[in-house]
C-alpha positions as CSV (number, residue, x, y, z in Angstrom):
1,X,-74.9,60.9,162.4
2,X,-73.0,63.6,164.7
3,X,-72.1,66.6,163.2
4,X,-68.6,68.2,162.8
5,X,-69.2,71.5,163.8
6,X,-65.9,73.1,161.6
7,X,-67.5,71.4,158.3
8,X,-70.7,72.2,156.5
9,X,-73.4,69.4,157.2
10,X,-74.4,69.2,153.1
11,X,-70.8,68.5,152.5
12,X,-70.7,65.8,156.0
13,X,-74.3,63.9,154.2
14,X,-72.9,64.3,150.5
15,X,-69.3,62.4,151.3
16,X,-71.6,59.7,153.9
17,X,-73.6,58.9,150.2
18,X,-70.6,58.9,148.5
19,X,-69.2,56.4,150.8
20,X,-72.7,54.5,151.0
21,X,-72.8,54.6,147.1
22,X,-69.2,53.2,146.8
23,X,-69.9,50.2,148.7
24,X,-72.7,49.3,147.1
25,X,-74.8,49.8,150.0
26,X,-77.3,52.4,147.3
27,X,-76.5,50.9,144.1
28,X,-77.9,52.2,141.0
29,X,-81.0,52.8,140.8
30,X,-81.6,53.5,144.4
31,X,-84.2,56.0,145.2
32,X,-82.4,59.1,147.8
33,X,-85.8,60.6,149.0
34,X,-85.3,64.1,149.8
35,X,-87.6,63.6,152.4
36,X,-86.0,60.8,153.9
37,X,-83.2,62.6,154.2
38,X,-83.7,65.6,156.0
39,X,-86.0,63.0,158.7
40,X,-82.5,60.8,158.8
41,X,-80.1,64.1,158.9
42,X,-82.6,66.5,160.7
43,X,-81.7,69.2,158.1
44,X,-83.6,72.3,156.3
45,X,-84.8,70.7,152.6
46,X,-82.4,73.6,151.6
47,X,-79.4,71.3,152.9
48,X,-80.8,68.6,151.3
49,X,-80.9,70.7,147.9
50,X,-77.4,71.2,148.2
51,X,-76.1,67.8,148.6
52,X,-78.7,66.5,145.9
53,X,-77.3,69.5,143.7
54,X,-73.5,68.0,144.2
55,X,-74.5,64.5,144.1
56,X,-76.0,65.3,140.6
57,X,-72.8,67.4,139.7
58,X,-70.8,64.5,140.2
59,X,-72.6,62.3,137.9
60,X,-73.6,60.3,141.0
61,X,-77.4,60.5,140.7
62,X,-79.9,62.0,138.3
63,X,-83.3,64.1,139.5
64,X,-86.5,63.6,137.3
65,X,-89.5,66.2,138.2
66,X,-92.0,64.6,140.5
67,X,-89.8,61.4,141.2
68,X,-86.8,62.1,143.4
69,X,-82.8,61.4,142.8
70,X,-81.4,58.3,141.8
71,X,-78.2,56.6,141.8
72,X,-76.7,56.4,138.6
73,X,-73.4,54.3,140.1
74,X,-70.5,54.5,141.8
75,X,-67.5,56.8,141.1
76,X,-64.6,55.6,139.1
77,X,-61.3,55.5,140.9
């Protein structure tokens, strides 16, 4: 993924799940490896932190200790 340089890159990943979640392409249940994420991004785990943080906000996935973030579903439009 290329960057935008006028946007912040948490909010760039966070809307490329959203889309990614919308489609079906991580449906529920899908694990979202923090790990995995800053390897496919090439972020800081405190980037990663903040889109996991706005995911969860969002009602989009749910973080249990020890385990990692999971989908929960898609958004309702």
């Amino acid at each position: 993924m290329e960057f935008d340089p006028t946007r912040p890159k948490w909010r760039q990943i966070r809307d490329e799940i959203v889309r990614k979640i919308e489609t079906g392409e991580y449906p529920p249940g899908y694990l979202i490896s923090a790990v995995q994420l800053e390897r496919d991004y090439g972020v800081a785990r405190a980037t990663v932190q903040k889109v996991t943080a706005a995911l969860r906000a969002e009602g989009l996935v749910r973080t249990e200790t020890g385990m990692g973030s999971f989908v929960t579903g898609p958004t309702a439009k």
